[in-house]
Structure formats: structure tokens, C-alpha cells
C-alpha positions in Angstrom: 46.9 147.6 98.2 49.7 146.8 101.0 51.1 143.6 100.4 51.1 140.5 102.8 53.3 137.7 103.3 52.8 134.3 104.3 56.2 132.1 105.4 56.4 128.8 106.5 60.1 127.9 108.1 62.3 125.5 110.0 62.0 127.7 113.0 61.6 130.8 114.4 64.6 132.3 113.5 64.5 131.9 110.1 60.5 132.7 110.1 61.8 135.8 111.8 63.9 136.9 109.0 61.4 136.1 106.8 58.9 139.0 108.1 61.6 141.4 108.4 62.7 141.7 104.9 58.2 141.2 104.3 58.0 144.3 106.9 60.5 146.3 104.7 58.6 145.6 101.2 59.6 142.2 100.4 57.5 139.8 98.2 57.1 136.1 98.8 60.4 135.4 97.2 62.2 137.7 98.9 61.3 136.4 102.3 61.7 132.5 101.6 65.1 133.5 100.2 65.9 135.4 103.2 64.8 132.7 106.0 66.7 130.3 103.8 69.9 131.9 104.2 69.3 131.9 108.4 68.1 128.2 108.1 71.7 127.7 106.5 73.6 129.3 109.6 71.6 127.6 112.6 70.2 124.2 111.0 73.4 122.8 111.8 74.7 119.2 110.2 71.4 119.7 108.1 72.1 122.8 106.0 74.8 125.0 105.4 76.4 127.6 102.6 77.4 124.2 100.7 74.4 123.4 100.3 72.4 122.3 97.2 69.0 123.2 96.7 65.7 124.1 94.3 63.2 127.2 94.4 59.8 126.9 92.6 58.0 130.0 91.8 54.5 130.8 90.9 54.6 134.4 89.6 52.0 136.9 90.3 49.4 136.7 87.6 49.0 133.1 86.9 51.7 132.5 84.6 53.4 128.7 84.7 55.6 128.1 87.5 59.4 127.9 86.8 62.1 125.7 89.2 65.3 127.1 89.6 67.7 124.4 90.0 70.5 124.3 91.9 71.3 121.2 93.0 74.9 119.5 93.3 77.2 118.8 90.6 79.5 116.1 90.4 83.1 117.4 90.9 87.0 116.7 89.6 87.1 119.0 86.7 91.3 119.9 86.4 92.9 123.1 85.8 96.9 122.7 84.8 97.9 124.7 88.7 96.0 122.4 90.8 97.2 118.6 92.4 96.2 115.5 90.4 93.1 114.5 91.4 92.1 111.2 92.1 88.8 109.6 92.3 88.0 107.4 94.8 90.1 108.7 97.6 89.6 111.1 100.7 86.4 109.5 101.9 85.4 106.9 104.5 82.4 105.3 106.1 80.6 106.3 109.0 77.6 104.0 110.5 75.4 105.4 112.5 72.1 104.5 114.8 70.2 107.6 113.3 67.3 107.2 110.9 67.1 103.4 112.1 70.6 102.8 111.2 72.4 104.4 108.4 76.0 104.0 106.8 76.9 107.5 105.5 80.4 108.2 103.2 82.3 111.5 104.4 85.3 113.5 104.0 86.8 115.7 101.5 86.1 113.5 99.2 82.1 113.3 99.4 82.0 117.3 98.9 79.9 117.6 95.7 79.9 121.5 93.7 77.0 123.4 96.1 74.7 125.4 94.0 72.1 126.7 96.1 73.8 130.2 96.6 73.8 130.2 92.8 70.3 129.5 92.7 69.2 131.8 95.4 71.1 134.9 93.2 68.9 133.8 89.8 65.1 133.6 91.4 66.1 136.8 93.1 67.7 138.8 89.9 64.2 137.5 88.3 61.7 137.6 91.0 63.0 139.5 94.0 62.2 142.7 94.8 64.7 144.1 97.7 68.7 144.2 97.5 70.4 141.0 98.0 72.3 142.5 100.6 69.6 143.0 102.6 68.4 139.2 102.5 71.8 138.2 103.8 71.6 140.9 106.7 69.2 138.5 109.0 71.9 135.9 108.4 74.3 137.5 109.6 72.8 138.6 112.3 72.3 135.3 113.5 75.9 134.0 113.0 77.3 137.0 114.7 74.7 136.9 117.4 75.1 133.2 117.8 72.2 130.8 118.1 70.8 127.7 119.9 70.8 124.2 117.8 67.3 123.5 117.1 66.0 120.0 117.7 66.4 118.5 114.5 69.7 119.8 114.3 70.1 118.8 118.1 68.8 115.1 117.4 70.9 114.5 114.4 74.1 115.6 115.9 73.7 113.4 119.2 74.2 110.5 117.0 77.2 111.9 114.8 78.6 115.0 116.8 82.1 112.5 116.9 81.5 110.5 114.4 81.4 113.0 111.5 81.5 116.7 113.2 84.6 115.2 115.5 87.1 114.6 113.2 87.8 118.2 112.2 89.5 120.7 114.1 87.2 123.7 113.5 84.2 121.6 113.6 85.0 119.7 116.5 85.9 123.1 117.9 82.7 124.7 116.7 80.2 122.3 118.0 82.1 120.5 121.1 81.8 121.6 125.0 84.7 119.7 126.6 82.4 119.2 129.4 79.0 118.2 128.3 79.6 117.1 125.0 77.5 119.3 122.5 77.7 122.9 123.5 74.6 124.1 125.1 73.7 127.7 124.9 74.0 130.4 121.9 76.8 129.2 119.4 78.7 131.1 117.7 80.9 129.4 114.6 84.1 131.3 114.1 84.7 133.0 110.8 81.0 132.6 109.6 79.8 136.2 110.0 82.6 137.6 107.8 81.7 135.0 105.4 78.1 136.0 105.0 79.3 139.9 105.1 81.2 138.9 102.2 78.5 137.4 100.4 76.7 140.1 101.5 78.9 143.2 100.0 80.2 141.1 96.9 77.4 139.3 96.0 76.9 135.7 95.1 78.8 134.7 92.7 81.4 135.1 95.6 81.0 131.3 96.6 82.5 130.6 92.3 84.9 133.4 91.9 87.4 134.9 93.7 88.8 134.5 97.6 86.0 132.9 99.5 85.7 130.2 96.4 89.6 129.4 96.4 89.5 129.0 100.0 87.0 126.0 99.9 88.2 124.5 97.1 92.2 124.6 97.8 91.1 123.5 101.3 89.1 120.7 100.0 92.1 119.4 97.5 94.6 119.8 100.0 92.8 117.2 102.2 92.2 114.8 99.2 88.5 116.0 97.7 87.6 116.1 94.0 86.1 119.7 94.5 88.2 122.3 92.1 88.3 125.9 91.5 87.3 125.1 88.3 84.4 122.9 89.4 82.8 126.1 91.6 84.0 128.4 88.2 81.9 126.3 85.5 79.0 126.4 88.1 75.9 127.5 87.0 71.7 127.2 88.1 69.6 126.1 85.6 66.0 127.3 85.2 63.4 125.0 84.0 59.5 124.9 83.3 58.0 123.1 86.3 56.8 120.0 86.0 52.7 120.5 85.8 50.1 118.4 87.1 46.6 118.9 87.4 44.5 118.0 90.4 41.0 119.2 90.1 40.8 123.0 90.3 44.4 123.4 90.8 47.7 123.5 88.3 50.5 122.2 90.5 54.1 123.1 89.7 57.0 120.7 90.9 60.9 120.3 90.5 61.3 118.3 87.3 64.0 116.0 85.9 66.4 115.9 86.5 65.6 116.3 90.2 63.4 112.6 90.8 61.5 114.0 93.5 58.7 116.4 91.8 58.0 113.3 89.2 57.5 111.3 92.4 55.2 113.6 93.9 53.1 114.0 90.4 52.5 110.7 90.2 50.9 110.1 93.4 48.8 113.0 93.0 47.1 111.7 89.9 47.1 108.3 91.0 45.6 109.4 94.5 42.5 110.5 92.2 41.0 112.7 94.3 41.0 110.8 97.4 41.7 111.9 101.1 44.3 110.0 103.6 41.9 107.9 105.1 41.8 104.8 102.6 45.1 103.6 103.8 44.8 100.4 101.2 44.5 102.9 98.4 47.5 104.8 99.9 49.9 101.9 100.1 49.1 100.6 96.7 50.6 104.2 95.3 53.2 104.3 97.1 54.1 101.0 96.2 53.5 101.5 92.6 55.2 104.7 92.0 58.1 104.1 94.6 58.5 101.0 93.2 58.6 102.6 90.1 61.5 104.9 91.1 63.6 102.0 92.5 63.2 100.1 89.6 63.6 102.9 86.6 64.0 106.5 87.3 67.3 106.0 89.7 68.9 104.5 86.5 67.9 105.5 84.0 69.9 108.0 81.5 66.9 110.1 80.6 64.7 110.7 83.4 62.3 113.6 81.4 61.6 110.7 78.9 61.1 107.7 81.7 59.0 109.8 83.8 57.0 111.2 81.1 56.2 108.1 79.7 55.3 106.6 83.4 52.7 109.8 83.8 51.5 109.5 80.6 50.8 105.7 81.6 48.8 107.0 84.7 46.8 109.0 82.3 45.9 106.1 80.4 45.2 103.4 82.5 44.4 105.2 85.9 44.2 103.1 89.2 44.7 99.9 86.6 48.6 101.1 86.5 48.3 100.2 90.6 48.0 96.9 89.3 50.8 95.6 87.8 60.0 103.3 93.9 68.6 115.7 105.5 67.2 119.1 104.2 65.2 122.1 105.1 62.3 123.4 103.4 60.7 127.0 103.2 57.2 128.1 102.0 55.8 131.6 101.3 53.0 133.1 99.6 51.6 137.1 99.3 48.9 138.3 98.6 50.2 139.9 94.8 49.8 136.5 93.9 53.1 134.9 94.5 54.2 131.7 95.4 57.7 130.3 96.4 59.0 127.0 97.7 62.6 126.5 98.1 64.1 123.5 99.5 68.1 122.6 100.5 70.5 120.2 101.4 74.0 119.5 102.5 73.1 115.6 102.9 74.2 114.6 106.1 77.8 116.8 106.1 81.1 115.7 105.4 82.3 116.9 108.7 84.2 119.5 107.5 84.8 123.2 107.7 86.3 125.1 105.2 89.5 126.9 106.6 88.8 130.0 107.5 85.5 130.0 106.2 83.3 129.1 108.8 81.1 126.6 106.2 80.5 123.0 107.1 81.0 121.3 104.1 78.3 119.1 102.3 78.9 115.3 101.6 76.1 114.3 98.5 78.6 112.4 96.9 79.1 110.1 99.6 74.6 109.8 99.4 73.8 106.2 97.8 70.6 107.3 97.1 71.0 110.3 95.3 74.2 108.6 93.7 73.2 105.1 92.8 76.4 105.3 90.2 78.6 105.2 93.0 80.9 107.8 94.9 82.5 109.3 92.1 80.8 107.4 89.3 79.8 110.9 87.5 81.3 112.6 85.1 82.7 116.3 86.1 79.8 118.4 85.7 77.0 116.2 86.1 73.7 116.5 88.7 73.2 114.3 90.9 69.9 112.9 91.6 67.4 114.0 94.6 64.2 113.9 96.3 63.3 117.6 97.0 60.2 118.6 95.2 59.4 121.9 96.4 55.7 122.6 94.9 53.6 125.6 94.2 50.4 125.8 92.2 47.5 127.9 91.4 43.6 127.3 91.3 40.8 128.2 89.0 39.4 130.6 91.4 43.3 132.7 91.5 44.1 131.0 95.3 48.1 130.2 95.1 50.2 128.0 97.1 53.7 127.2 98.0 54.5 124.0 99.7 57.9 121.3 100.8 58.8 119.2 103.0 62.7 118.1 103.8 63.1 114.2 104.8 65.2 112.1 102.7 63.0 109.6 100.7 60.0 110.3 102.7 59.8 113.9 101.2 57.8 113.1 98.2 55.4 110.9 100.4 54.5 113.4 102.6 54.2 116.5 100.0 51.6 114.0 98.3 49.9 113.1 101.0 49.7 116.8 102.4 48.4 117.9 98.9 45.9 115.1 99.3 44.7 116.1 102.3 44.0 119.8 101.1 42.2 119.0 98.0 40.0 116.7 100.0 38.5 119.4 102.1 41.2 120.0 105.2 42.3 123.0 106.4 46.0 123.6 105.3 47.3 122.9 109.2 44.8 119.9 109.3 46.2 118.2 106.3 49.8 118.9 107.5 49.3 117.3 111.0 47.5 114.6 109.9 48.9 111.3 110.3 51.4 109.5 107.6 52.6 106.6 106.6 55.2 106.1 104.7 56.2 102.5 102.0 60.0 101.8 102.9 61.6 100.3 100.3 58.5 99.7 98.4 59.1 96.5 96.0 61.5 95.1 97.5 61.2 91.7 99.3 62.2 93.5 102.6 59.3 96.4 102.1 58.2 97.6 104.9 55.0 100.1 105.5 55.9 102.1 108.4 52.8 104.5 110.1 52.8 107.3 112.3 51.1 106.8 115.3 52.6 109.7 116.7 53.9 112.7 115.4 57.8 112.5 114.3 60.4 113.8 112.3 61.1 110.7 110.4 57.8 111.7 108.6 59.0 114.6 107.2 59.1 118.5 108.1 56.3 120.1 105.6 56.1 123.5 105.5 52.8 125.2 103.2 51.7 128.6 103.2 48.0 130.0 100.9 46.8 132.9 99.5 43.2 131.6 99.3 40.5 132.5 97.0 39.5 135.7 99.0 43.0 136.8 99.1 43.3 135.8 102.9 46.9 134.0 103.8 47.8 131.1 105.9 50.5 129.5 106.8 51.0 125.8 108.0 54.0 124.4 110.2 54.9 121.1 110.7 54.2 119.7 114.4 57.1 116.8 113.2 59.9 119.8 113.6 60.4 122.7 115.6 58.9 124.8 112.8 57.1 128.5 112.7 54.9 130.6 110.5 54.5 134.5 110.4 51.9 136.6 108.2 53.4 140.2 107.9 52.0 143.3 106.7 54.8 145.2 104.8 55.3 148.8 106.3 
């Protein structure tokens, strides 16, 4: 039987990409690898090649899901030829009106060790089934093409384009028109083309070892950062069991500890207890538990596979009596062998930097309070750092898959729930993603407040969700909140 894929993505670019490499003979995790990689050349300010990220995998055949994680690491590991590094310096703040206000930390010193490159190279060495060259060749082809700024990208960076993307000469260059302000048209960002060829030709371990690693790194020292050779070196993803949840007919796979998010989202699901979106009450209450929960345990504690086990395993006891007592870019895909794949990244909000010669914006998660509630460089060398992504796939009774994300800071887990919730209660899959949200801000805290869509935007998040349903028929659901696009491709 000819395979089909089903992608979800940012936009149409990267959707694009997606059915290519489907076209040619790619599987579901070839193409969500492949539309990821374009998402990370023309979702400006949101991703990049420093980014961090997670890819959750539901193999063909039913077996349990697996999360490839390949989130940030905390930096400042020494090696005897590089400066002394010293914590604390080579940051500063930035506030901002986006998001409703926001103070964000950048510089060379916010640049946490990226990992999604490295997590990209494992699901594809076990799950892939196309060279990794030719996954990076739509990338390429976009950063030597050049591209227009989508409108998330576009939005964000009218708030910060001098702010954060000003103070650096190649980004200022990259991004600035010295007439209308942010450059209009296709752009082009010098350098990143050969960098992707690179990555291309000598694979991805590239971004550890050799030139292109040294060239971040030194660049990142020599401007006051933490992030070493040695840091990029001692990198490596690690692959997990997904954390499982069941929700009637289906067995749901999410990003476990110690990644916050997928707990998050596992808990609302059982607490939502089978319910639709339209019992707003009920809605609020669990978001107000299990965020509250979050804000009060899991983003301190110093075991989060033993705090959130225990709070599930208190959700499985008591039920609805437990109610009584807390920037990224997201891509789904689905075929019809039977696999499912949700990948999700981040480079937090940028650091503002390029890499010399590299053509990479740099990330800034260390200078993220929320997903470093220890402070900037509180870590030790080495360490994750927390985050929200919870990129979900699952399987029902009846062999129907699905892959599904969303990016949006704390609101991600709220609207993959609430998505899920949606589905399971009888909407179609592009029902229950444009259906409206709300969302429990700072749930309790004394300054809580329950914000509701009325209309749709992208504060609500970005999901992305594709099925292979129970008579082997694919869809494929876009988010109205963001500019993005779905494909269903036929391979060749």
C-alpha cells in the first residue's frame, strides 16, 4: 500500500517541505523533521539552529511512544584553553510591551547548550527513513532563496526588532531596512545557507564538534557568555518512555520529566474526565488546580518524575475531589503505516545575537524566569532546564493514531488539553482546534487572572494536530491563531 502523510506546520513553507520529502518516500517522522528544520530558518526571533526542542513518536504498530529530549542545558563547563568564565555577567534586561508586558534577560550570557539538532539526528537514526541530507535540502532552499517573515515572527519582532535584534551588527544587519524599519520583502540572512550545507554534508553532530561548533562557542565567550566548546562537546539527547495517560479509548504519549509541560497536560486530561469545553466552571477549576499545582511544586522541586507522579496518582484517587483543595513552534504529522510524530522547539525569545559567521540567531533560555525559576545561571553545568512543550501523540483501541502541539509559552499545555478535550468529546480535529480557549493566568496567585478568547489570537497558542483515523483516512488541523498550513501527500 502507498504511504500517506499528514503535516501540520507553522506555515506554508515549512508544510511545503514537509510533503516533499512525503512525496519522495518519507514517513511521518521524516517530514515533521524536515518542516522543522525550514521553521528554524524563516520563524525568525521564534526559532532558530540554537534552538531546544522535544520529538514524541508513536511507532507503527502500536508500541509505547518514546520522547526524544533535547532541550537546553545549562552551560559553563571549562576546558584548560578557554577564558575564565564567569557567571552572572554578559547579560541585561530588556522590557518589552509584547505578551502584555514582559521583561526578558539577553545577551551572550542568556545562551543556554541548544539540543534540538541533536535531537532531530536520534529520532531520525531510529525512526527516519530518507537520508538526513535530504531533510536539510528544503532548508536550505529557503535560506538561500530567502523568505518573507511570517506574522508571528512579524508581530514579535515589531516590539523587539531594536530592542534585542538591534544591538548586534549581523542581526541588526540581517533584519533592519534603513528605511522602513523591518525589511519587507524576501530575506535573506548572510552565511545561513552554507551553514545548513554544512549540516547537511557533515551531518549533525556538526553543531558539537568541529568548525561550525567552535565558531558559536568562541563567539559566545568572547562576548562574555557561559556557552563552551566543551558545553556543545558533552551534549547529548536523551530518549525517554513517554509519559502515558489514558483518556477513554485512547493511550496518550507526552514529554515527561523532566520537561513540566507533558505532566501539565496529563493532568488536565484526567481531571477533565471526559468532558467537552463548554463547562467553563469545570475548566477553570483545572486549570486552577493543576497550574496551581505547578507554581507551587513542580517548578521547584528536585525530583519532578517523583512530584508529578505522586500528583497523578492523587488524581487517580480522589478524582474531581483533588479540584477541591500551576516562544516556540510546533509540528504534527501522521501516515497512514501507523506513525505518529510531534516535535516541538524553542529559542525563547533570542538573545539577539548571531553567531559570527554563522548566520544562527542565538537562543536566550537562560535569561527565561519561567523555565529557570533558580535564577540566570543558578544551574549546575550540564543541567536541563525546565519547559512547557509537551508535544503529544497517542493511539486508540480501534489502531487511529495521532500527533498533536502547540507552541505558546505557559499557555501551551492549556490549549493541548483543551484541544484533546475537544476531540474526545465528539469534534472534528479542526473543530476542536478552533474552538474558543481560555486560559488561568497565574492560577493561585492573589493576582490570578482568567483570560478568554473571544476572538481568535495568537496569545492562545498555535496548535498544530494531524489523524490517521480508524479507517486509515488522514487529517490534518491548523491553527486559525497563526499563520499555519497542513498538506496530505501521497508518496510517489
Amino acid at each position: 500500500m502507498t504511504r500517506r502523510v499528514a503535516v501540520a506546520a507553522p506555515n506554508a513553507a515549512a508544510a511545503d517541505a514537509a510533503a516533499a520529502i512525503a512525496g519522495a518516500g518519507g514517513n511521518a517522522v521524516d517530514a515533521a523533521i524536515a518542516a522543522s528544520l525550514v521553521t528554524m530558518v524563516n520563524e525568525v526571533g521564534i526559532v532558530s539552529l540554537s534552538s531546544g526542542g522535544f520529538a514524541t513518536v508513536q511507532p507503527a504498530g502500536g508500541s509505547a511512544p518514546v520522547t526524544v529530549d533535547g532541550w537546553m542545558d545549562m552551560p559553563g563547563r571549562r576546558t584548560a584553553d578557554q577564558p575564565r568564565i564567569q557567571p552572572g555577567q554578559g547579560t541585561w534586561d530588556v522590557e518589552t510591551e509584547y505578551g502584555g508586558g514582559v521583561t526578558i534577560t539577553v545577551g551572550p550570557g542568556s545562551v543556554a547548550t541548544h539540543g534540538a539538532i541533536a535531537a532531530f539526528e536520534e529520532t531520525h537514526r531510529r525512526w527516519g527513513s530518507v537520508p538526513w541530507r535530504e531533510l536539510v535540502g528544503p532548508a536550505i532552499d529557503v535560506a538561500r532563496g530567502g523568505f518573507v517573515l511570517g506574522s508571528a515572527s512579524r508581530y514579535y519582532l515589531q516590539y523587539v526588532r531594536d530592542s534585542i535584534f538591534g544591538w548586534d551588527e549581523g542581526s541588526r544587519t540581517a533584519l533592519h531596512d534603513p528605511e522602513t524599519g523591518l525589511r519587507d520583502g524576501s530575506l535573506v540572512v548572510p552565511d545561513l545557507a552554507d551553514t545548513l550545507e554544512h549540516v547537511a554534508e557533515a551531518g549533525p553532530r556538526t553543531m558539537y564538534e568541529g568548525d561550525l561548533a567552535r565558531a558559536i562557542s568562541d563567539d559566545v565567550l568572547v562576548r562574555g557568555g557561559l556557552l563552551s566548546r566543551a558545553d556543545l562537546a558533552g551534549y547529548e539527547p536523551v530518549v525517554r518512555p513517554s509519559l502515558r495517560v489514558e483518556v477513554g479509548p485512547w493511550t496518550l504519549g507526552t514529554n515527561p520529566p523532566p520537561a513540566v509541560g507533558g505532566a501539565v497536560v496529563a493532568a488536565m486530561l484526567r481531571l477533565m474526565n471526559g468532558r467537552g469545553l463548554d463547562d467553563r466552571g469545570h475548566l477553570v477549576a483545572v486549570q486552577r488546580r493543576v497550574l496551581g499545582e505547578r507554581l507551587r511544586v513542580f517548578d521547584h522541586s528536585d525530583d519532578l518524575a517523583r512530584d508529578a507522579a505522586a500528583f497523578l496518582d492523587l488524581i487517580d484517587r480522589d478524582g474531581l475531589a483533588v479540584l477541591e483543595s500551576g516562544s516556540t513552534a510546533h509540528v504534527s504529522a501522521t501516515d497512514t503505516d501507523g506513525n505518529a510524530c510531534a516535535i516541538t522547539v524553542s529559542s525563547g525569545y533570542g538573545s539577539g545575537m548571531i553567531a559570527a559567521g554563522t548566520g544562527i540567531w542565538l537562543n536566550n533560555c537562560l535569561g527565561e524566569p519561567e523555565l529557570n525559576p533558580r535564577g540566570l545561571h543558578g544551574l549546575e553545568p550540564g543541567t536541563r532546564l525546565l519547559s512547557n512543550m509537551a508535544p503529544t501523540v497517542g493511539h486508540d483501541r480501534d489502531g487511529a493514531s495521532l500527533a498533536i502541539g502547540s507552541p505558546g509559552a505557559d499557555r501551551i499545555t492549556t490549549a493541548i488539553a483543551q484541544v484533546i478535550a475537544g476531540f474526545l468529546s465528539g469534534l472534528d480535529l479542526q473543530a476542536a482546534t478552533d474552538h474558543p480557549r481560555l486560559h488561568l493566568h497565574r492560577a493561585g496567585c492573589p493576582d490570578e487572572e482568567l483570560k478568554v478568547e473571544h476572538e481568535p489570537t495568537m496569545y492562545f497558542g498555535g496548535v498544530g494536530a494531524t489523524l490517521r483515523d480508524r479507517e486509515g483516512r488522514l487529517h490534518a488541523a491548523a491553527d486559525p491563531r497563526r499563520e499555519g498550513a497542513t498538506r496530505i501527500v501521497t508518496a510517489q
